[in-house]
C-alpha positions in Angstrom: 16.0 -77.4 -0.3 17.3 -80.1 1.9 20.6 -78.0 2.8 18.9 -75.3 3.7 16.6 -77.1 6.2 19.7 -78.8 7.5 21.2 -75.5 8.3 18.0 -74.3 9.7 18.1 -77.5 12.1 22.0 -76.9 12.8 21.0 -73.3 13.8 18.4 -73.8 16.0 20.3 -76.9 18.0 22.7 -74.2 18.5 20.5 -71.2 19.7 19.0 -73.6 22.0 22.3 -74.8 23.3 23.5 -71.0 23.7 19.8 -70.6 25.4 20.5 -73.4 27.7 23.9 -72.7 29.2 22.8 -68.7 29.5 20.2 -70.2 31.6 22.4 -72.2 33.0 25.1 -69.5 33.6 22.4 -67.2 35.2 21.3 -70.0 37.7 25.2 -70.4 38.9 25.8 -66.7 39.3 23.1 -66.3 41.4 24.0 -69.0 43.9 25.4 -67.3 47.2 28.4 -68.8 47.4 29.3 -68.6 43.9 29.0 -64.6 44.5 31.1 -64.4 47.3 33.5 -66.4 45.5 33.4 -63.9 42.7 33.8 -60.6 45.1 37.5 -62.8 45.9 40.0 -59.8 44.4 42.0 -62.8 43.0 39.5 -64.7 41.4 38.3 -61.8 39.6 42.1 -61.4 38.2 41.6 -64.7 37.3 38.9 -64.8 35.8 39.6 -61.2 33.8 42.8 -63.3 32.4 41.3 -66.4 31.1 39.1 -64.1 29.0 42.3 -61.8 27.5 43.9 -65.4 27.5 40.3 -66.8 25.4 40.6 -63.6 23.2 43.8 -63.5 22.4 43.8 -67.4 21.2 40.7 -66.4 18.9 42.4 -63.3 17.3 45.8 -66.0 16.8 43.3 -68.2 15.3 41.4 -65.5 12.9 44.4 -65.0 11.8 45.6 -67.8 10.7 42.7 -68.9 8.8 42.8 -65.8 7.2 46.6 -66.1 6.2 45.3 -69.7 5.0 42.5 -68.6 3.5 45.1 -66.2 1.0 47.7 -68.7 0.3 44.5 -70.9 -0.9 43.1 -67.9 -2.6 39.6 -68.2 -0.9 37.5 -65.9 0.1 37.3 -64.4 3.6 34.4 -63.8 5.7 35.1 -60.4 6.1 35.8 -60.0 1.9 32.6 -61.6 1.1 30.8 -59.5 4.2 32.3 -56.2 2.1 31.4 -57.9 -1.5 27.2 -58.4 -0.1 27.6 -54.6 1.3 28.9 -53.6 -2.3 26.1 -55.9 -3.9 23.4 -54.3 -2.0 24.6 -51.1 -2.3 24.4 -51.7 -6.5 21.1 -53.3 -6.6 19.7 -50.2 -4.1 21.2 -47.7 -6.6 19.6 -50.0 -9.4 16.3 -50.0 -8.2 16.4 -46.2 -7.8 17.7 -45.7 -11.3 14.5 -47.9 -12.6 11.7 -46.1 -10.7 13.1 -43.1 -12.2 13.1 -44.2 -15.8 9.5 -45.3 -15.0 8.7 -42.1 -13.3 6.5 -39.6 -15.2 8.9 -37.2 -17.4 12.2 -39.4 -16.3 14.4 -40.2 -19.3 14.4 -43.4 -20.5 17.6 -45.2 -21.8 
């Protein structure tokens, strides 16, 4: 009960902190000299790079937790993404199977 009010609290500091530098973000890109600054050729090439550069460094890192992750034989994000598709997937087809046994004239096992 506790942890999951702490991770409540956790997420919202951090929605509001994502809220507050959008905000933020959208207040700077709207200054005049900020957009002149960004219709500068080269400081669009600059800026286009630091994100490939920010991108590539995430993908590195991905991947390296995920080779970790292996050698320590835990799971993944993306296995236990696929395992709660597969778990929904059963409990839909078990639910389905039930309200036809109740079902008027449906077999019954």
């Amino acid at each position: 009960m506790i942890a999951r009010r702490l991770d409540q609290l956790e997420r919202d500091r951090d929605v509001d902190l994502k809220r507050f530098f959008q905000t933020q973000g959208t207040k700077v890109m709207q200054d005049p000299r900020v957009m002149k600054l960004m219709q500068d050729e080269r400081v669009m090439k600059t800026v286009m790079k630091g994100f490939q550069l920010k991108q590539q460094a995430q993908e590195q890192f991905d991947a390296r937790v995920e080779r970790v992750a292996k050698q320590l034989n835990l799971a993944t994000k993306a296995e236990l993404r696929d395992l709660k598709r597969a778990l929904r997937k059963m409990e839909q087809e078990l639910e389905k199977e039930r309200a036809k046994s109740k079902a008027p004239g449906g077999s019954k096992a």
